[in-house]
C-alpha positions in Angstrom: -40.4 4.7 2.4 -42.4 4.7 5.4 -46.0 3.1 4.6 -49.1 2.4 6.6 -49.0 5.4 8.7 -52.7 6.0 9.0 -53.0 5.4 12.7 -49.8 7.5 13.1 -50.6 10.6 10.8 -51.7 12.8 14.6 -47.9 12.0 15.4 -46.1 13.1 11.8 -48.3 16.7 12.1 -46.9 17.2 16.0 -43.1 16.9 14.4 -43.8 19.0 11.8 -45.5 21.7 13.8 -42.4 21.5 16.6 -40.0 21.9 14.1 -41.1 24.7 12.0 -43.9 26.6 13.6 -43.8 29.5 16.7 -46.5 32.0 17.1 -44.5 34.2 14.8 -44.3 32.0 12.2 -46.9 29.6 11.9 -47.9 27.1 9.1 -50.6 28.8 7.0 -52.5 26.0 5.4 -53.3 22.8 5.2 -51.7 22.2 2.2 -48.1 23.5 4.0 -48.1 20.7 6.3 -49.2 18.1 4.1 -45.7 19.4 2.3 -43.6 19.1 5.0 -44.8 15.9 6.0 -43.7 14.5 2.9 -40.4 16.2 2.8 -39.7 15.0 6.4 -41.0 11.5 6.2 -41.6 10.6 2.9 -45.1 10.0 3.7 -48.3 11.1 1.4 -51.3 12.3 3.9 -54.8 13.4 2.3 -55.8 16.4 3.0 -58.7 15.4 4.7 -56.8 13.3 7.1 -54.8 16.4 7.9 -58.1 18.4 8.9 -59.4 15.8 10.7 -55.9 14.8 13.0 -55.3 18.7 13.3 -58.8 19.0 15.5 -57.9 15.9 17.2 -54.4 16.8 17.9 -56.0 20.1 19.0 -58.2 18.5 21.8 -55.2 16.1 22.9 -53.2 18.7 23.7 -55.7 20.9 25.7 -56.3 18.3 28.3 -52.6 16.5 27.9 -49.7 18.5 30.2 -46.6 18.5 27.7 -45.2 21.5 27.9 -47.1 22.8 24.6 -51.1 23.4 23.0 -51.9 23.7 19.4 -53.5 27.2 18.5 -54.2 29.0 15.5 -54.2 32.5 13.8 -56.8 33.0 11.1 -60.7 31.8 11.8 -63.2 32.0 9.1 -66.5 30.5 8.3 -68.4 28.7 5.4 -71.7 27.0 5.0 -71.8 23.2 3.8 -74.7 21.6 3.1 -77.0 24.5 4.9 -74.7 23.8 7.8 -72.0 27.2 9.2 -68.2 25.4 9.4 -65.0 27.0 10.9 -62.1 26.7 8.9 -58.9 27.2 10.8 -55.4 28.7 9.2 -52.0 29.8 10.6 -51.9 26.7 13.2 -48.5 27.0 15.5 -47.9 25.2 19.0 -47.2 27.6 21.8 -44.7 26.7 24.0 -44.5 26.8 28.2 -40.5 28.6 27.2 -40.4 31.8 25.3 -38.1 32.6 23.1 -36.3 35.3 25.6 -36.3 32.5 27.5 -34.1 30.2 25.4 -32.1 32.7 24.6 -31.2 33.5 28.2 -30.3 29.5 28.4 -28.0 29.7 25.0 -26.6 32.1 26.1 -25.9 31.2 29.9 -24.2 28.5 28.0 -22.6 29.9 25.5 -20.7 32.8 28.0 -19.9 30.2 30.8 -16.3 28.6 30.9 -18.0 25.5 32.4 -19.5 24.2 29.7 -17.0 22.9 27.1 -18.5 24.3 23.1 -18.7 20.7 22.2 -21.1 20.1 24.7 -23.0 23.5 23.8 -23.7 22.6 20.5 -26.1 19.4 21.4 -27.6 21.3 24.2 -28.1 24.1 21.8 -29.9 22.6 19.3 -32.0 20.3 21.8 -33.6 24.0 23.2 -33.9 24.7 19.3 -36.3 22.0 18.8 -37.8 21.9 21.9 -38.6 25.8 21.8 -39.5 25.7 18.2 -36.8 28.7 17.8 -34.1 28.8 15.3 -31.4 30.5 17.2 -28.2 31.1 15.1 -25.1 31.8 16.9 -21.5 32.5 16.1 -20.1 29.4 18.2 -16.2 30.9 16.9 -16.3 33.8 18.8 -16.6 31.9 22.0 -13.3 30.6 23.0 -12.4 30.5 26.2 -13.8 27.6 27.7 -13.3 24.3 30.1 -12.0 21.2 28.4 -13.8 19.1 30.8 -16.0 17.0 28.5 -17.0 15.0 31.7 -18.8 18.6 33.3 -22.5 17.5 32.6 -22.0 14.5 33.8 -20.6 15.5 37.0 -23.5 17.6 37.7 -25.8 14.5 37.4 -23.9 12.3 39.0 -23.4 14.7 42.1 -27.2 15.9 42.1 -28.0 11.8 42.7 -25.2 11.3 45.4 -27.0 13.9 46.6 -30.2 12.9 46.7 -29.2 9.7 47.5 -27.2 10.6 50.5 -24.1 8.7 49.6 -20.3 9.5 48.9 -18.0 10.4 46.1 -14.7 10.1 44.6 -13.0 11.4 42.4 -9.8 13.4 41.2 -8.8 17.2 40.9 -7.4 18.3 37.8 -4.9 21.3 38.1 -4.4 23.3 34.3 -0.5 24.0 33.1 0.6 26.9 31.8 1.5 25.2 28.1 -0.8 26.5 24.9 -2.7 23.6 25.1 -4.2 24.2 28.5 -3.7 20.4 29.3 -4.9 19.4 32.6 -3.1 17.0 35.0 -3.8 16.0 38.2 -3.3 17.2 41.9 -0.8 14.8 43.2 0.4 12.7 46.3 3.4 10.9 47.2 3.9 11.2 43.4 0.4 9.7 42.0 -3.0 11.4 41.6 -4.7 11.9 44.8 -8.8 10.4 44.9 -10.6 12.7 47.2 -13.1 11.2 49.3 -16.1 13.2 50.2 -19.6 13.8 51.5 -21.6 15.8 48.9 -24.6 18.4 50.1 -25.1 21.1 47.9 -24.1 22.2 44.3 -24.1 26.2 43.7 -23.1 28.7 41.8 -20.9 30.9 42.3 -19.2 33.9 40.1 -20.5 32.2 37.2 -18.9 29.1 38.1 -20.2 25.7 39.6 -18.9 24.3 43.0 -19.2 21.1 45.3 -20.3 21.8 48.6 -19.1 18.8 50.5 -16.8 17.4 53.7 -14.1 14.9 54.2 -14.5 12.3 56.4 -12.3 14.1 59.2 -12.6 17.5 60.2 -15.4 20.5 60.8 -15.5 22.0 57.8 -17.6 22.5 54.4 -15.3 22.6 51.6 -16.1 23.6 48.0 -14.5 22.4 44.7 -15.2 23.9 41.2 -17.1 20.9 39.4 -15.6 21.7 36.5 -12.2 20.8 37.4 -13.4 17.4 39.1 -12.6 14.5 36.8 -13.3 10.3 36.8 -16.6 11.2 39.8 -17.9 7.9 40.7 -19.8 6.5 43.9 -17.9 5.5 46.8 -18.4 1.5 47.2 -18.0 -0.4 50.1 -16.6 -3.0 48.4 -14.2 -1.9 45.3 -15.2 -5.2 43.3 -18.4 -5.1 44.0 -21.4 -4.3 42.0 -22.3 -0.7 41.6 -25.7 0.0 42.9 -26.9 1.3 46.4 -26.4 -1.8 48.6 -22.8 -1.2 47.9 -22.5 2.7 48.2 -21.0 4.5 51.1 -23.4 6.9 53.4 -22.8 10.1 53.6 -21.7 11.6 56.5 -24.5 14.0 57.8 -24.0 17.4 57.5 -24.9 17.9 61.6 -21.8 16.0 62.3 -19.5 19.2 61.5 -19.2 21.6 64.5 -20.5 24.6 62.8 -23.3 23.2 60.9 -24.7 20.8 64.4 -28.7 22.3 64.0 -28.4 22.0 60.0 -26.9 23.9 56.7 -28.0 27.4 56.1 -26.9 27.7 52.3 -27.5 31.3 52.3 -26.0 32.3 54.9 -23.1 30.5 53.8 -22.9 31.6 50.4 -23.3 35.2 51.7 -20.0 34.7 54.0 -18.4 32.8 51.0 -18.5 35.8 48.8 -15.6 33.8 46.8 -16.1 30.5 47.5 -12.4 30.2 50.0 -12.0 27.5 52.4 -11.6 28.6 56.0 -13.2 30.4 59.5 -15.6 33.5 59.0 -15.1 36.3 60.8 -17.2 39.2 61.9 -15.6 41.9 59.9 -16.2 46.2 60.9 -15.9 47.8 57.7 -15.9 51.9 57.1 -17.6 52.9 53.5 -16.9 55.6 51.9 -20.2 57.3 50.4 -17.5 60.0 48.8 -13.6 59.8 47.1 -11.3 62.4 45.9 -10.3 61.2 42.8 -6.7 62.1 41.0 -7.9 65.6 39.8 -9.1 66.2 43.2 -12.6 66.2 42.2 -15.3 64.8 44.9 -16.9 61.3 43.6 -20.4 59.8 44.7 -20.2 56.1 45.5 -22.6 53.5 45.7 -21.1 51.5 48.4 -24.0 51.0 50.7 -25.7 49.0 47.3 -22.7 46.7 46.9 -22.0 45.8 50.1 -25.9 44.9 50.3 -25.2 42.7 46.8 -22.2 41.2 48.3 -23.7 40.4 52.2 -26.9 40.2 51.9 -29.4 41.2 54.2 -27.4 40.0 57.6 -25.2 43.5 57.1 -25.8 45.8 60.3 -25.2 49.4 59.4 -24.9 51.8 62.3 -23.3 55.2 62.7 -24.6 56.9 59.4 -23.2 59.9 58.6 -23.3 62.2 55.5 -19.9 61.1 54.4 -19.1 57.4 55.7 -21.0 54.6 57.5 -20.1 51.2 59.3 -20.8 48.1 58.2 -20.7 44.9 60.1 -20.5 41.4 58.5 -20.1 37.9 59.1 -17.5 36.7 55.9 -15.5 34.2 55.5 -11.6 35.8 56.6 -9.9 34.8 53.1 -12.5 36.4 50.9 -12.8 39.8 52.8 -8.9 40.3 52.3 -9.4 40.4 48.6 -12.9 42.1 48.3 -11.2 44.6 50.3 -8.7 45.1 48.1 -11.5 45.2 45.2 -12.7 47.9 47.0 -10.0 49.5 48.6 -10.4 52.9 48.2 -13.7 52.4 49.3 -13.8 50.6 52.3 -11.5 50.4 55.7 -11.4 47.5 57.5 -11.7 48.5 61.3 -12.0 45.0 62.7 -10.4 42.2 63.3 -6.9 43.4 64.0 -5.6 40.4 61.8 -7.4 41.3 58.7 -6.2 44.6 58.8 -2.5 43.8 59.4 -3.0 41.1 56.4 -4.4 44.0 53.9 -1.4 46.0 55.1 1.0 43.3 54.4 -0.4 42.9 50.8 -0.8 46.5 50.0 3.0 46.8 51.1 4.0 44.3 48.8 1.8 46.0 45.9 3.6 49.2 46.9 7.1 47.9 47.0 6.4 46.2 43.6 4.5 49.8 41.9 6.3 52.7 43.5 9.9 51.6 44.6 
């Protein structure tokens, strides 16, 4: 049994109000917490005490920044000794995070393949307590997912190369085609290859997370899904020696790459990355198709002109609008376009370059040879 708690008692009435009150469910009475604080921590507090820590506890957290205030439903009065006195009921903390909001963060989790379900469940209930909210979900019915138990750390190992402005390494797993989804390793000369790199961004992309980073040779910005990265560590100068910054390796700036000399423009890059492909962009001349003729002949209404804006961005150029089609110019990245034309083939025509179109031409002759011959 705990004992002696006196000086403590402001602290046991916070974890009891964190863990079972929200503004649509507060703790009625006095009497409630003094309850709970005895089934949580075995500890006997007067009722008095109680009062008394719950105004204090009250003014603490109105000046103090953590996230949360104490507040109250019911307000009445009664007169003590001559003298009017407010008696308080229904107390509850609000919260800086709503409820819709914690829900949009379970599930972000839960519906993301990056995020292995053993490492959902922790994070899960750590937003329960924090928010106050006792969100119940079906974690069985979520299945397919990364077996990458090493994903969250990853992300905070990469975020302080990062900051730091030092390098990485680590290894690429590759996934077999067996039941068990077993990962291996990308290999060279018959052993798992440790890629080297300068990290500068983490994004997201098509749900998924990727590396924005560079090799120590070569111009460009490569990306690598995070998920599939496995044993990250710093890069040390000295293998054997001790890991901390004297012994890291610096990053190699960003302006040293030939596309990138006045600085990284994340957006535009992600805009020309529509699928995150390594490789040149392009400046691609696209027809769109505001109307099809579908398979019964009938005339169908597209909204082109809206995806290609969700796609590019704001840096599309549209000129020679007409009631039927218009032309869209776009800087993208040559690998990506191929298959978001294809996405949207009936759609779209690809007008220039010359070698993008032969290269959709050589894949829908393939398609065709394998659907119609």
């Amino acid at each position: 049994m705990l004992s002696d708690y006196t000086k403590l008692y402001i602290l046991l009435i916070l974890g009891v109000l964190l863990k079972y009150s929200d503004e649509e469910n507060p703790i009625k009475t006095k009497k409630e917490i003094q309850e709970y604080i005895k089934t949580e921590y075995d500890v006997t507090v007067g009722y008095k005490a109680i009062g008394q820590n719950l105004i204090a506890l009250e003014e603490f957290l109105s000046e103090a920044d953590l996230g949360f205030t104490l507040d109250y439903h019911g307000l009445a009065t009664r007169v003590i000794d001559g003298e009017e006195q407010e008696l308080k009921s229904d107390w509850f903390l609000t919260r800086d995070i709503t409820k819709g909001e914690v829900q949009i963060l379970i599930n972000s989790m839960l519906y993301s393949k990056y995020i292995p379900l053993s490492l959902c469940r922790p994070l899960i209930d750590k937003l329960n307590k924090q928010s106050g909210v006792e969100t119940k979900r079906v974690f069985e019915s979520v299945t397919e997912k990364t077996k990458n138990t090493q994903f969250l750390y990853n992300i905070e190992l990469l975020s302080e190369a990062i900051d730091k402005g030092v390098m990485v390494t680590y290894k690429f797993a590759e996934y077999g085609t067996g039941i068990d989804n077993i990962p291996g390793y990308i290999q060279r000369k018959g052993k798992p290859h440790t890629y080297k790199v300068s990290p500068y961004e983490i994004v997201i992309n098509n749900g998924k997370y990727y590396l924005l980073c560079s090799h120590s040779k070569g111009d460009e910005i490569f990306s690598y899904r995070i998920d599939y990265i496995k044993d990250l560590a710093f890069m040390l100068k000295d293998e054997d020696g001790e890991c901390d910054e004297s012994n890291f390796v610096i990053n190699r700036p960003i302006t040293d790459l030939r596309n990138h000399k006045n600085g990284f423009d994340l957006q535009k890059y992600m805009n020309e990355h529509i699928y995150m492909f390594n490789g040149e962009s392009v400046e691609v001349t696209l027809l769109a198709y505001k109307t099809y003729v579908d398979s019964k002949g009938d005339e169908i209404e597209t909204n082109i002109v809206n995806y290609i804006r969700d796609w590019f961005g704001d840096g599309v150029v549209f000129r020679n609008n007409t009631e039927k089609t218009i032309e869209a110019n776009v800087l993208v990245n040559k690998n990506a376009m191929l298959y978001w034309t294809l996405q949207y083939g009936r759609l779209v025509e690809v007008l220039k370059p010359q070698s993008l179109r032969d290269s959709v031409v050589e894949v829908v002759g393939t398609m065709y040879n394998r659907y119609c011959r």
